[in-house]
N, C-alpha and C positions, 0 to 999 in steps of 0.2 A: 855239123852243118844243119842236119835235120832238128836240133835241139833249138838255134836260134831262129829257124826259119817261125819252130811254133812258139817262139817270144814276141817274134816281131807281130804275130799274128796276136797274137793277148794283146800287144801291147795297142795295136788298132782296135780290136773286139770288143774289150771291157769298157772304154770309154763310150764308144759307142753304145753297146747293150744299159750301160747306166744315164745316157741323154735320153734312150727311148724309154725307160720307165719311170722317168720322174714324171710333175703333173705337167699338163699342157700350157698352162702360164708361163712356167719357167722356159718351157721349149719356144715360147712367141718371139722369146728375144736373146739367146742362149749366148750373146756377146755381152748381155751385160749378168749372166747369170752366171757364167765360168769365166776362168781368169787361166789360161793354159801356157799365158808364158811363165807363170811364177814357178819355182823352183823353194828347197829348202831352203839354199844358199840366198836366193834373193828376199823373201819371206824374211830370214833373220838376220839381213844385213838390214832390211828394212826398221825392224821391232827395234836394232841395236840402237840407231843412228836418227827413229824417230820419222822415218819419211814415210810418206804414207801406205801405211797396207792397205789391200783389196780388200778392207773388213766387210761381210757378210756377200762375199763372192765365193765360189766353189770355187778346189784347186785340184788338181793330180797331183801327185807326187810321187818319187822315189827316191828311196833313203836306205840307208840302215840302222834297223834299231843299236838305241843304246840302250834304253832301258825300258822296260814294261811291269809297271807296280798297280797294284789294283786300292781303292780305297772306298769308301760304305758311307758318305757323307748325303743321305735323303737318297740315296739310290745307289746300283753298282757302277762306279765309272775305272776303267784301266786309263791310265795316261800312259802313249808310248812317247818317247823321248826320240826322235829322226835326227839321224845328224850325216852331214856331207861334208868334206874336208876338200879345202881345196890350197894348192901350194904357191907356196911365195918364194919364189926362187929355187934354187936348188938344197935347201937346207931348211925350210920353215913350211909346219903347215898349220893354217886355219882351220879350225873344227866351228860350223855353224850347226845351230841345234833349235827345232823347232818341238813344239809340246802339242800332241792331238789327243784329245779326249775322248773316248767312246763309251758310251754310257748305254745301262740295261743290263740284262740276265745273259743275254743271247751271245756278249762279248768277254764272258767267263774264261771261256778256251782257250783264250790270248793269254791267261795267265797260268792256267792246270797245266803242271811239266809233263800228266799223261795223256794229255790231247797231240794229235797232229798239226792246229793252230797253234799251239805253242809260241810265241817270242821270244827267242834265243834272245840275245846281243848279239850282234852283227849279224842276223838273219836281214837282207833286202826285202823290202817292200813295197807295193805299188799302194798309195793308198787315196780315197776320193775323201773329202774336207771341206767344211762352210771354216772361209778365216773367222775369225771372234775377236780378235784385238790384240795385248800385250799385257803382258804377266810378267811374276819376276821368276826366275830359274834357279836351280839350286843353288848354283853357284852364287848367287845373288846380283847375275845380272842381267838386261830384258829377256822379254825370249816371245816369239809368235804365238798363240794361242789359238788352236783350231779343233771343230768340232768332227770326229768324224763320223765319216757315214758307210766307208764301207775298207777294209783293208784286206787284201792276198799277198802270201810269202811269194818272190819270185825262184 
Protein backbone atom coordinates (compact mmCIF):
# COMPACT_ATOMS: atom_id res chain seq x y z
CA UNK A 1 0.00 0.00 0.00
CA UNK A 2 2.67 2.40 1.16
CA UNK A 3 4.73 1.43 -2.14
CA UNK A 4 1.92 2.64 -4.44
CA UNK A 5 0.80 5.48 -2.60
CA UNK A 6 4.63 6.75 -3.42
CA UNK A 7 4.11 5.83 -7.31
CA UNK A 8 1.05 7.66 -7.58
CA UNK A 9 2.89 10.36 -6.00
CA UNK A 10 5.98 10.29 -8.81
CA UNK A 11 3.64 9.58 -11.05
CA UNK A 12 2.04 13.39 -10.29
CA UNK A 13 5.51 14.96 -9.11
CA UNK A 14 7.79 14.33 -12.23
CA UNK A 15 5.54 15.61 -14.78
CA UNK A 16 4.93 18.44 -12.91
CA UNK A 17 8.74 19.18 -11.69
CA UNK A 18 9.69 18.73 -15.62
CA UNK A 19 6.74 21.62 -16.95
CA UNK A 20 8.35 23.92 -14.26
CA UNK A 21 11.85 23.70 -15.64
CA UNK A 22 11.59 23.98 -18.98
CA UNK A 23 11.80 27.56 -20.69
CA UNK A 24 8.95 30.06 -20.07
CA UNK A 25 7.69 29.88 -23.88
CA UNK A 26 6.93 26.54 -23.74
CA UNK A 27 5.00 27.03 -20.35
CA UNK A 28 2.69 30.18 -22.29
CA UNK A 29 0.93 27.62 -23.86
CA UNK A 30 1.76 23.96 -22.59
CA UNK A 31 -1.51 22.59 -24.48
CA UNK A 32 0.00 22.84 -27.48
CA UNK A 33 3.55 22.10 -26.16
CA UNK A 34 2.58 18.38 -24.46
CA UNK A 35 0.41 15.86 -25.84
CA UNK A 36 -0.66 13.74 -22.48
CA UNK A 37 -3.11 11.65 -24.01
CA UNK A 38 -0.57 9.79 -26.29
CA UNK A 39 0.52 6.59 -25.14
CA UNK A 40 2.93 3.94 -26.79
CA UNK A 41 0.20 2.00 -27.96
CA UNK A 42 -1.45 5.16 -29.75
CA UNK A 43 2.04 6.58 -31.01
CA UNK A 44 2.57 3.21 -33.00
CA UNK A 45 -0.63 2.51 -34.06
CA UNK A 46 -0.35 6.00 -35.40
CA UNK A 47 3.42 5.58 -37.23
CA UNK A 48 1.84 1.96 -38.50
CA UNK A 49 -1.31 3.03 -40.15
CA UNK A 50 0.21 6.66 -41.15
CA UNK A 51 -2.36 8.99 -39.12
CA UNK A 52 -0.97 11.72 -37.88
CA UNK A 53 1.43 11.97 -35.05
CA UNK A 54 1.95 14.82 -32.43
CA UNK A 55 5.44 15.35 -34.45
CA UNK A 56 7.53 17.80 -32.41
CA UNK A 57 5.04 17.74 -29.33
CA UNK A 58 6.23 16.42 -25.91
CA UNK A 59 4.82 13.04 -24.61
CA UNK A 60 4.89 10.90 -21.15
CA UNK A 61 5.12 7.64 -21.47
CA UNK A 62 5.28 4.33 -19.80
CA UNK A 63 6.49 1.09 -21.26
CA UNK A 64 8.71 -1.57 -20.95
CA UNK A 65 11.83 -1.80 -22.39
CA UNK A 66 12.70 -4.17 -25.02
CA UNK A 67 15.65 -3.29 -25.98
CA UNK A 68 18.49 -0.61 -25.07
CA UNK A 69 21.71 -0.56 -27.74
CA UNK A 70 23.96 2.24 -27.69
CA UNK A 71 25.47 3.45 -31.15
CA UNK A 72 28.74 6.47 -31.99
CA UNK A 73 27.30 7.83 -35.15
CA UNK A 74 28.69 12.03 -34.71
CA UNK A 75 27.73 11.52 -30.93
CA UNK A 76 26.72 8.88 -28.18
CA UNK A 77 22.91 8.18 -28.79
CA UNK A 78 21.18 4.83 -26.88
CA UNK A 79 17.99 3.96 -28.59
CA UNK A 80 15.55 2.31 -26.21
CA UNK A 81 12.93 0.22 -27.91
CA UNK A 82 9.15 0.87 -25.47
CA UNK A 83 6.84 -1.71 -26.21
CA UNK A 84 3.19 -2.23 -24.67
CA UNK A 85 0.99 -5.16 -25.64
CA UNK A 86 -2.29 -5.11 -25.67
CA UNK A 87 -4.93 -8.34 -26.17
CA UNK A 88 -7.24 -9.26 -28.89
CA UNK A 89 -9.42 -11.65 -27.38
CA UNK A 90 -8.65 -14.17 -25.26
CA UNK A 91 -5.83 -15.82 -27.31
CA UNK A 92 -3.82 -13.03 -29.26
CA UNK A 93 -1.67 -10.21 -28.30
CA UNK A 94 -0.46 -7.01 -30.13
CA UNK A 95 3.00 -5.90 -29.24
CA UNK A 96 3.28 -2.09 -30.21
CA UNK A 97 6.76 -0.59 -30.17
CA UNK A 98 7.85 2.73 -30.22
CA UNK A 99 11.88 3.86 -30.63
CA UNK A 100 13.39 7.02 -28.32
CA UNK A 101 16.62 8.23 -28.70
CA UNK A 102 18.80 9.79 -26.11
CA UNK A 103 21.77 11.28 -27.07
CA UNK A 104 25.09 12.57 -25.05
CA UNK A 105 27.69 11.30 -22.53
CA UNK A 106 25.27 11.80 -19.67
CA UNK A 107 22.97 8.76 -20.98
CA UNK A 108 25.86 6.07 -20.95
CA UNK A 109 24.30 4.44 -17.82
CA UNK A 110 21.47 3.30 -19.74
CA UNK A 111 23.66 0.98 -21.29
CA UNK A 112 26.87 -0.03 -18.37
CA UNK A 113 25.39 -3.42 -16.89
CA UNK A 114 27.52 -1.84 -13.70
CA UNK A 115 25.45 1.22 -13.34
CA UNK A 116 22.12 1.27 -11.33
CA UNK A 117 20.35 3.05 -14.64
CA UNK A 118 20.93 0.17 -16.34
CA UNK A 119 18.05 -1.17 -18.92
CA UNK A 120 17.32 -4.50 -18.38
CA UNK A 121 14.44 -5.73 -21.02
CA UNK A 122 11.40 -5.70 -19.39
CA UNK A 123 12.58 -3.10 -16.84
CA UNK A 124 9.15 -0.30 -16.85
CA UNK A 125 9.72 3.11 -17.51
CA UNK A 126 8.38 6.48 -17.21
CA UNK A 127 10.01 8.38 -19.82
CA UNK A 128 9.46 12.45 -21.17
CA UNK A 129 9.92 12.67 -25.32
CA UNK A 130 9.69 15.48 -28.22
CA UNK A 131 7.75 12.98 -31.00
CA UNK A 132 10.35 13.35 -34.42
CA UNK A 133 8.38 11.46 -37.02
CA UNK A 134 8.56 7.70 -38.27
CA UNK A 135 11.42 5.42 -39.08
CA UNK A 136 11.67 1.97 -40.11
CA UNK A 137 12.02 -0.71 -37.11
CA UNK A 138 13.91 -3.81 -37.10
CA UNK A 139 11.58 -5.63 -38.08
CA UNK A 140 11.19 -3.66 -41.06
CA UNK A 141 8.29 -2.16 -40.34
CA UNK A 142 7.19 1.78 -39.33
CA UNK A 143 7.75 2.50 -35.86
CA UNK A 144 7.46 6.28 -34.01
CA UNK A 145 10.53 7.93 -33.62
CA UNK A 146 11.04 10.18 -30.40
CA UNK A 147 13.60 12.14 -28.94
CA UNK A 148 14.23 11.93 -25.41
CA UNK A 149 14.66 13.98 -22.82
CA UNK A 150 14.49 12.48 -19.61
CA UNK A 151 13.89 8.61 -18.61
CA UNK A 152 13.47 6.85 -14.65
CA UNK A 153 13.07 3.01 -14.15
CA UNK A 154 9.68 2.59 -12.21
Amino acid sequence: MRRLKALLIAVWVLPLAFLSAIPGAAQACPGGAFDFSASVESLAEAAETGAGLPAGRYVLLTGIVRSAAAGEGGGFVVRVELAAGQWIGTSRIVLRTVAVDFSGDVYRALVDRDSPSFLRPGSTVLVVARVVGVGTGAEGGRMALLEGVHVRRL
